[in-house]
PALUMFI-104704 format. One record per residue (C-alpha): residue number from 1; residue in one letter; x negated, y, z negated. Coordinates in steps of 0.05 Angstrom, whole numbers. Example, Ala and Ser with C-alpha at 12.3 -4.5 7.8 and 13.67 -1.06 7.14 Angstrom:
# PALUMFI-104704
{n: 1&res: a&u: -246&v: -90&w: -156};
{n: 2&res: s&u: -273&v: -21&w: -143};
END
This chain:
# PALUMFI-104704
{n: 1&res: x&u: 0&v: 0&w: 0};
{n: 2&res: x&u: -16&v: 76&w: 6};
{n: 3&res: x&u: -1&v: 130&w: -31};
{n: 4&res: x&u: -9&v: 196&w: -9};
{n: 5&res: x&u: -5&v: 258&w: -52};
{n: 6&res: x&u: 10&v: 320&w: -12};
{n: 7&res: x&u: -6&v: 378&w: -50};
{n: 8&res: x&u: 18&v: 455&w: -17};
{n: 9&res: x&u: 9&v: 524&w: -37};
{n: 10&res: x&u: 48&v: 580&w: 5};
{n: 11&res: x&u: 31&v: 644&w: 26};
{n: 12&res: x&u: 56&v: 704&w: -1};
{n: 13&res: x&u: 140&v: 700&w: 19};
{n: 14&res: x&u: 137&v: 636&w: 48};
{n: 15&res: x&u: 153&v: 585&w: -1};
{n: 16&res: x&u: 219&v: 576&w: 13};
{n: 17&res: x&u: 217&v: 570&w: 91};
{n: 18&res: x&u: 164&v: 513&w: 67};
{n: 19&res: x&u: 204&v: 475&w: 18};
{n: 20&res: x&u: 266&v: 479&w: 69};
{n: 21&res: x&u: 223&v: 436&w: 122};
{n: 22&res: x&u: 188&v: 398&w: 67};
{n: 23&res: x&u: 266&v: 381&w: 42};
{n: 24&res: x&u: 284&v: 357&w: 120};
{n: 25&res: x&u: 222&v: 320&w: 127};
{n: 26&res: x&u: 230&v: 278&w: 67};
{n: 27&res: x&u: 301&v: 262&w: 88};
{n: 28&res: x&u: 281&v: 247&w: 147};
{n: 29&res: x&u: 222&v: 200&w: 120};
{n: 30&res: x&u: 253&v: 153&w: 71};
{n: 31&res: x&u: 289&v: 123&w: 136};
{n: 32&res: x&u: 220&v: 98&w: 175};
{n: 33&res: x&u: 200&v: 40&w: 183};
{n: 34&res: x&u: 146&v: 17&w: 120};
{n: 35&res: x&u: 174&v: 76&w: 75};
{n: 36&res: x&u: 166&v: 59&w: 0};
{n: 37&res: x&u: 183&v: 121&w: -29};
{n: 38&res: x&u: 176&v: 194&w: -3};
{n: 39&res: x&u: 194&v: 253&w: -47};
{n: 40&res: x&u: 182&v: 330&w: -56};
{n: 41&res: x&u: 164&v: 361&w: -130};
{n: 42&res: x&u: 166&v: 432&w: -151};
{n: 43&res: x&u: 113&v: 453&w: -202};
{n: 44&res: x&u: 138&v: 467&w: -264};
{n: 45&res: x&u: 81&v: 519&w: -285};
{n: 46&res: x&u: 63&v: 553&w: -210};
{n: 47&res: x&u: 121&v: 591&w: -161};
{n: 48&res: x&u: 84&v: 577&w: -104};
{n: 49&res: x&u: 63&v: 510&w: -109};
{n: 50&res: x&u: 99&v: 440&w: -81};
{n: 51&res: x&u: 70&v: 364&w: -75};
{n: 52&res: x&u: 97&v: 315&w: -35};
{n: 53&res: x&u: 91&v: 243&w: -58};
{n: 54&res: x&u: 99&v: 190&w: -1};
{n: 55&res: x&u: 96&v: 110&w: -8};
{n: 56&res: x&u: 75&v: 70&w: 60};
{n: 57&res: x&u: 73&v: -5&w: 56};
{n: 58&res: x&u: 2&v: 0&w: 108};
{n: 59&res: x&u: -37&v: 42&w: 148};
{n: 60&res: x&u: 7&v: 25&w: 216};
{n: 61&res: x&u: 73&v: 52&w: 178};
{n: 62&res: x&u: 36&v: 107&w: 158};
{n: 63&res: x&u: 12&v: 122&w: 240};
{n: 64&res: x&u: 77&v: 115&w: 259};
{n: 65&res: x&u: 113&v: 160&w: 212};
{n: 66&res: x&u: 57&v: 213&w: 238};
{n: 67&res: x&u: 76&v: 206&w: 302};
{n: 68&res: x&u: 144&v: 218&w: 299};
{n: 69&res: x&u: 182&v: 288&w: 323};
{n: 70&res: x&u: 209&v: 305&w: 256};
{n: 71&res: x&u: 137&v: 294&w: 224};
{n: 72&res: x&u: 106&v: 335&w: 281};
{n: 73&res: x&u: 154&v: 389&w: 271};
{n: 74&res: x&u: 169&v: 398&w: 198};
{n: 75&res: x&u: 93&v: 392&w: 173};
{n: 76&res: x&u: 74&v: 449&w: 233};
{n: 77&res: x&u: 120&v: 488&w: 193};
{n: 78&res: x&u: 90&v: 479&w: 125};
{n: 79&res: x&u: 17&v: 486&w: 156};
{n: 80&res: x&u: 48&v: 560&w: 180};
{n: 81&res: x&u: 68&v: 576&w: 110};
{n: 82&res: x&u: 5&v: 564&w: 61};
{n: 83&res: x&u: -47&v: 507&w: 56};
{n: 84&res: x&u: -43&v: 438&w: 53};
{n: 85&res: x&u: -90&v: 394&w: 13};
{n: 86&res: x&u: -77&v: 313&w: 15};
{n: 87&res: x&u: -101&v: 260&w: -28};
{n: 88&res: x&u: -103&v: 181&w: 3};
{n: 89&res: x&u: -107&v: 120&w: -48};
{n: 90&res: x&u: -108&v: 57&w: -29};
{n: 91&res: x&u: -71&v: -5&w: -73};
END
């Protein structure tokens, strides 16, 4: 299994517009093929910070969720909005 640990810090007035696509994209997630689990956390101590926490049973799950138009779409939007930093671990 792999976890992956999302974490995303907007840019000044564009948290929102993030979590909106972050939102769709998880919904969109749970549904593919080798999904585990796939969520989206708000910190609890910083206003512009979100992590998203995704589950993928292997590596060719994970590709193929990448690949997908929704993935392609909503994470371009999140990239416009602040900064991305993601953590892999392997099980």
């Amino acid at each position: 299994m792999l976890r992956l640990n999302c974490f995303f810090q907007a840019k000044k007035g564009q948290y929102e517009r993030a979590l909106e696509a972050a939102i769709a994209l998880v919904a969109k997630s749970q549904n593919h093929a080798g999904c585990v689990a796939y969520d989206c956390f708000e910190s609890a101590t910083r206003p512009d910070v979100f992590c998203i926490i995704e589950t993928w049973k292997d590596q060719p799950s994970l590709d193929a969720h990448s690949q997908t138009p929704e993935f392609k779409q909503y994470v371009g939007i999140i990239n416009e909005c602040g900064e991305m930093k993601i953590e892999v671990m392997e099980k």
